[in-house]
N, C-alpha and C positions, 0 to 999 in steps of 0.2 A: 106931068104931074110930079112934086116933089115926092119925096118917101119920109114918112112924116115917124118912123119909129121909134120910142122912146126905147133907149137900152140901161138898164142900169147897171153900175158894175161895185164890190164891194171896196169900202173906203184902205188906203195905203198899207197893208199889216206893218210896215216900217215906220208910219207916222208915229213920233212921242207922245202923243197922249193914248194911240192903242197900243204901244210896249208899256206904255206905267200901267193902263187899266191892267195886261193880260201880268204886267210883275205884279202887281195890288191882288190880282187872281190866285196867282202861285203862291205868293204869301198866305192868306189866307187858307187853303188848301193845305201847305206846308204847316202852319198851327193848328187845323182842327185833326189832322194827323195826329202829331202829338199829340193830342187830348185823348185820342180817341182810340189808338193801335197802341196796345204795350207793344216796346221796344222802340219807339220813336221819339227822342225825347231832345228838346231843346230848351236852353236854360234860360235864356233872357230873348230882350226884343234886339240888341243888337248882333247876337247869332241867328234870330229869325230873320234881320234883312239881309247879312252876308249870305245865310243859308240861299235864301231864295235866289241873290244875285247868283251863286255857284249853280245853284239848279237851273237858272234861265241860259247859262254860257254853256253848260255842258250841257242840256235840249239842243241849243243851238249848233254845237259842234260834233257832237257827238250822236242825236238822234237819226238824222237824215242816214249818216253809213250804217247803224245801227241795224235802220228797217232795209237800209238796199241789201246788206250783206243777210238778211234773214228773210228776206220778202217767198222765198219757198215754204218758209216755217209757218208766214204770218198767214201765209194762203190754206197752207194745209191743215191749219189747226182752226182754221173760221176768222183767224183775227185774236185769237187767244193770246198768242205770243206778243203781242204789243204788250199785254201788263206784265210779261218775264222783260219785257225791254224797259218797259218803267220801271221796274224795281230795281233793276242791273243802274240806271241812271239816277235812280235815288239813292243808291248802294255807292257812286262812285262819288254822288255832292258830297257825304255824309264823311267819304275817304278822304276827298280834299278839305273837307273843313276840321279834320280832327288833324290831319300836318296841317294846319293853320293855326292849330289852338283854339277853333270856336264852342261853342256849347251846341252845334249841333250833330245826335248821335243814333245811328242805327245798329240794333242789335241783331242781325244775320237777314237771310235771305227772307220769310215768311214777313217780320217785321216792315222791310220796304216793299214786299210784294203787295201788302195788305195798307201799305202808308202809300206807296204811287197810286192804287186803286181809290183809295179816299181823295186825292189830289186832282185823280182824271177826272172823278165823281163833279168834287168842287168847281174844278174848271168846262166840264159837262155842260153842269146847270148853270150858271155863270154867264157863258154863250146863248145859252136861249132867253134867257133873260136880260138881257144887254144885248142886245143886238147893233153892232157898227152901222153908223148910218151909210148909206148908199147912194152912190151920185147918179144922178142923172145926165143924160148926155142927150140931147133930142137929133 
């Protein structure tokens, strides 16, 4: 008898339309920040998408050693220290985009700790609500 088991597995996280949806994520995330945290504050829409592009490169490069090099911290504290690691990487978009000249700016530590927490939030709910299709394989 064949083995008839359907297994599904989640679609590419590298495919271009799940980096636009999760950049479309950040973005939006990144602007109700602003609206919403004094001290986060960005001036127009095109330092909202350089913003966002800064913040997806440095997630990308910078997050992974982030959590290896503190993964003691992140265990001992329940998972706390992941928003001190978001707000250190929202602290460091906000450093390369003002040597850039953009209008996007944070005002000290509280401000991106309270502006990543809005952002995980955004991107949070976001994922449950958008759900990546799933392939099937039989």
């Amino acid at each position: 008898m064949g083995n008839f088991s359907i297994k599904t597995e989640r679609a590419d996280p590298w495919a271009p339309e799940t980096l636009a949806l999760r950049f479309l994520v950040n973005m939006a995330g990144l602007w109700l920040a602003s609206k919403i945290v004094a001290g986060v504050h960005v001036e127009d829409v095109p330092s909202l998408l350089a913003g966002t592009a800064i913040f997806a490169i440095v997630n990308v490069l910078l997050r992974p050693l982030a959590n290896l090099v503190s993964c003691c911290l992140i265990v001992f504290t329940f998972g706390f220290f992941v928003l001190v690691i978001n707000a250190l990487l929202l602290g460091a978009t906000a450093w390369i985009a003002g040597r850039l000249d953009l209008g996007l700016r944070v005002d000290g530590f509280w401000a991106a700790f309270f502006g990543g927490l809005v952002i995980s939030v955004v991107s949070m709910v976001a994922s449950l609500l958008i759900r990546p299709p799933r392939v099937r394989r039989f």
